[in-house]
N, C-alpha and C positions, 0 to 999 in steps of 0.2 A: 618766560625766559626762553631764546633761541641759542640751539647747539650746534654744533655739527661735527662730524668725526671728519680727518684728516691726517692723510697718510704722505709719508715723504720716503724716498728710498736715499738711503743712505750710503759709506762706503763699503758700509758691509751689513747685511740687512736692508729692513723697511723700519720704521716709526708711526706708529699710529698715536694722532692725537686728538683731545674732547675740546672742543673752541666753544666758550658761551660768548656770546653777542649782548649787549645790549639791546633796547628799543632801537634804537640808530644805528644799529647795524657797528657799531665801534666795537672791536676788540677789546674783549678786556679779561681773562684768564683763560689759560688753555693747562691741560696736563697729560702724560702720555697715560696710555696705555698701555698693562705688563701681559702678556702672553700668558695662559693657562696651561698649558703644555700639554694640553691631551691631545692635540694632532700635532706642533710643529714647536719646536723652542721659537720661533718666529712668524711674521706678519710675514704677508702676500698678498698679491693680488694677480688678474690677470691670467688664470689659468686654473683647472677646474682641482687641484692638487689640497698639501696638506696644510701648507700655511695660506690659502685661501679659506680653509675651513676655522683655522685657527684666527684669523681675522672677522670672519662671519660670526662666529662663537662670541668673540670679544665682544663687537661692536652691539648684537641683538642680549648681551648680557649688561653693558653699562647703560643701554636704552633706558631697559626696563626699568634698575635699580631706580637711574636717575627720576624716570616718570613716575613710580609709586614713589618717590619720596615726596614729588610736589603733589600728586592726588589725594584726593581723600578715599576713593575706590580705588585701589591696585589694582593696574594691567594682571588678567589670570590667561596665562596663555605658556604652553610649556615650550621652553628657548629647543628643547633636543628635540622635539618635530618640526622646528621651522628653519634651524641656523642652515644646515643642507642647501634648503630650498634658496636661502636668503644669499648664501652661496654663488649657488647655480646663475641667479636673478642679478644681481648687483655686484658682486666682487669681480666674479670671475669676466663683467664685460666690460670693465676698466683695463683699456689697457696698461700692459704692464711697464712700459716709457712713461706714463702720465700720473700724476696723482692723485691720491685717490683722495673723493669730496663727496661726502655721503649726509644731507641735511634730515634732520627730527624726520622735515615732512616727508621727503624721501620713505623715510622709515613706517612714517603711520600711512602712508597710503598703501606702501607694499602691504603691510601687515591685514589691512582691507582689501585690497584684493583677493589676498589668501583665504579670507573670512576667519583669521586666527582672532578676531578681538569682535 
């Protein structure tokens, strides 16, 4: 199954949302994502701040869930040494006009570069 995270700013705030795709790339459920509050009652993007970290947090926390729930080996990799980095890497160079589109593979290539998997 393909996901991808998608962010919309809104008229007050941002929204961050989970899109699975089909094979064919067709839409077919998406659902937001709620904030953790340990850096920001809100999403961001586009700047190296607290609701970018609050978005990075989010996004490298439903990754995971989502991926050990269809693996039979659970991704072992700790979210609080990489969200920072993952941060610095992908949130913060979306600009903050544009929205934000962040796909699976996105995700597992960065986490390979890093050597976190």
């Amino acid at each position: 199954m393909y996901y991808e995270f998608r962010g919309k700013r809104k008229d007050v705030g941002c929204e961050v949302v989970v899109v699975h795709d089909d094979v064919e790339g067709d839409n077919y459920d998406y659902y937001p994502l709620e904030p953790t509050g340990k850096h920001s009652e809100g999403f961001e993007w586009g700047y190296g701040g607290s609701g970018p970290a609050e978005t990075a947090l989010v996004i490298l926390t439903e990754f995971v869930k989502k991926v050990n729930r269809d693996r039979r080996k659970p991704l072992d990799f700790d979210i609080n040494q990489y969200y920072q980095m993952f941060k610095w890497d992908k949130i913060t160079t979306i600009k903050r006009e544009d929205d934000l589109h962040i796909t699976t593979r996105e995700i597992w290539e960065w986490l390979r570069e890093k050597e976190a998997i």
